[in-house]
N, C-alpha and C positions, 0 to 999 in steps of 0.2 A: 437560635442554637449557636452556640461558641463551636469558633471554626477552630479545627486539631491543626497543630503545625507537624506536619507527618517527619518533617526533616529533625526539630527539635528529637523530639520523640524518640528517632532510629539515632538520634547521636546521641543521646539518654542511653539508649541500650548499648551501643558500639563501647561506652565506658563502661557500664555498668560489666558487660562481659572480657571488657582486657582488664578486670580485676583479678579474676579465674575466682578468686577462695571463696568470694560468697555465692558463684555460682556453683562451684563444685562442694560445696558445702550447702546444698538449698536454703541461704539463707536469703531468700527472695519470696515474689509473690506473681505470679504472673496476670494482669489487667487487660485484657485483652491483646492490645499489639504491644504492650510495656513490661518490662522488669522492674520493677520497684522491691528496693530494697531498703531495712532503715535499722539504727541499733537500738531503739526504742523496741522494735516489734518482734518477740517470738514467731519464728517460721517452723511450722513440723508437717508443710505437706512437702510431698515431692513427686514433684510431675513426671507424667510419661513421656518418651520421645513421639509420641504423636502431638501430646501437645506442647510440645515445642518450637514445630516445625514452623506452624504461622510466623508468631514474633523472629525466631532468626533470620527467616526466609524474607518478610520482609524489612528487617534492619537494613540483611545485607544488599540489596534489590535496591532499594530506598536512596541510598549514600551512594552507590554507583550510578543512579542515577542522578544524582546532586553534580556528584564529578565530571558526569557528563555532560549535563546540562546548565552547570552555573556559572555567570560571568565572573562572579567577585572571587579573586584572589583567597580568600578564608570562605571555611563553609563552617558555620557553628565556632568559630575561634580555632578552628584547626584549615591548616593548607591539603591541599590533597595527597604531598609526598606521606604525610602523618597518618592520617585516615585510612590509606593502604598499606601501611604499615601495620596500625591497627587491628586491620581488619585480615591480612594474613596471618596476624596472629591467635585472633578469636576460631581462626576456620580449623588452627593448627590445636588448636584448644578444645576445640570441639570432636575434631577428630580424636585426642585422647579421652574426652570423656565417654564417647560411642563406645571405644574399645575395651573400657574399663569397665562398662554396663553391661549388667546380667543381661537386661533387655535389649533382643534384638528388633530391629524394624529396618523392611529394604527400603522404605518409602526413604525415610530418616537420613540412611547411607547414601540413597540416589539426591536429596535436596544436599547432602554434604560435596558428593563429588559435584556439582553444579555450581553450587556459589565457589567451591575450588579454583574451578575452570574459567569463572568467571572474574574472579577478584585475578589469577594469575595473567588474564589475559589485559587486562585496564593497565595492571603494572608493568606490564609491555609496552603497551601505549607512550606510559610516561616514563619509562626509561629510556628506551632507546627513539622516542618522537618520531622524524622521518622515514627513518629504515623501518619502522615497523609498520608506519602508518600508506607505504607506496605500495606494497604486496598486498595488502587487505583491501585499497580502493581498487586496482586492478582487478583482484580475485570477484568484486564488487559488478566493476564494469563489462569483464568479461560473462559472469552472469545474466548480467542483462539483457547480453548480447545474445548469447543462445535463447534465454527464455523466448527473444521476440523472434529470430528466424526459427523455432519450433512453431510458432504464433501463425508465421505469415506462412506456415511452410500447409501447416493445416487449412489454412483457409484456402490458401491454391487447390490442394484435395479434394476438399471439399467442392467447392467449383466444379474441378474434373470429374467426378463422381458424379454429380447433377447433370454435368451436359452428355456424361454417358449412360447413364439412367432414363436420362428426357434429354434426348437429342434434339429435339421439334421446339424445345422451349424459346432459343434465339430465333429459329427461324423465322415460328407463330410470328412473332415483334416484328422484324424484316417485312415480311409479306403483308403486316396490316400496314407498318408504311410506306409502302409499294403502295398497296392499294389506295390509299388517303392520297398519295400523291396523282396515282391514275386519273380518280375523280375529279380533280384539283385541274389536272391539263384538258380532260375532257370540257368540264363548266367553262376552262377561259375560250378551248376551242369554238364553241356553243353560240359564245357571247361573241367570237370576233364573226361568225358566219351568220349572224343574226343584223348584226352593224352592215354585213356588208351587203346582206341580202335588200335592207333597207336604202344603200345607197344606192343599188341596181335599180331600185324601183324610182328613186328620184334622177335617176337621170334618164329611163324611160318615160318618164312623165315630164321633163323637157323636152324630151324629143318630139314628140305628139304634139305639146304645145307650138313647138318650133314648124313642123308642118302644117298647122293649121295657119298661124302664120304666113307663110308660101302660098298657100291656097287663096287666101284673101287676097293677096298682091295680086296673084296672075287674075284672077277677078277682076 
């Protein structure tokens, strides 16, 4: 299967749609994620804003994400200042042609105000670079920050809830090694009165010997 260059594709349509007239003029054909248009070809359908939504949605999704993720200085033979350019102009394009449509869709209007908020917010990025980029990694970190003492703040809870629930739970553990240990001092005690009871007996059994001893002499 021939692999789709999805970037090609979304930059295929990003021009096709900063033409506006053949767009606003349905002189197009929509192929799944593609606008194809040609001056060979009669166009007489004209699609609805539902199916619309795919192919823009992801044009504009597509390229933003090119922008943000590509090393190379041009992305498709355009720089990224152009692309956003581009591309707030397709959004501003699309917004008059909603408005100028009999047919309403709030789906349509909600993916509009989205890639809006979206493409405005990239060109922030690259306008103003640092100032815009140290309140976002902040806003970022501080995030983070909460999420995890929310995190550790539960599990403490939780904890106290358990050992107030089942108060005996730590203890039970304690007491059995208490007891392991009890055992443990009794057996050594056991063994050392065992040893020594054994020595008691050897050296009463010198001593016997030693007297008989004595006894033989004074004989």
């Amino acid at each position: 299967m021939e692999k789709i260059d999805l970037c090609k594709v979304a930059m295929d349509n990003l021009l096709f749609l900063n033409k506006t007239d053949d767009f606003i003029t349905n002189k197009y054909k929509l192929n799944h994620l593609s606008f194809e248009s040609s001056d060979d070809e009669t166009f007489d359908t004209i699609y609805s804003l539902k199916e619309l939504e795919y192919p823009v949605y992801f044009t504009v999704n597509q390229l933003l994400n090119e922008i943000h993720t590509s090393y190379d200085y041009l992305i498709r033979g355009y720089n990224r200042k152009d692309i956003l350019s581009m591309l707030d102009g397709v959004v501003e394009m699309l917004y008059q042609y909603y408005v100028d449509c009999e047919e309403k869709n709030i789906s349509f209007e909600a993916l509009l105000d989205d890639i809006d908020d979206k493409v405005f917010v990239t060109q922030g990025y690259y306008k103003y670079g640092i100032c815009h980029w140290i309140p976002t990694k902040f806003s970022e970190y501080l995030n983070w920050f909460c999420m995890r003492s929310i995190h550790i703040s539960k599990d403490i809870v939780n904890d106290y809830l358990e050992d107030m629930y089942s108060p005996g739970r730590y203890d039970d553990s304690d007491d059995s090694d208490d007891s392991a240990h009890t055992d443990d001092v009794n057996e050594s005690t056991d063994v050392v009165h065992e040893s020594t009871d054994v020595d008691s007996k050897k050296v009463d059994s010198k001593k016997v010997d030693s007297k008989k001893v004595d006894s033989k002499k004074v004989d």
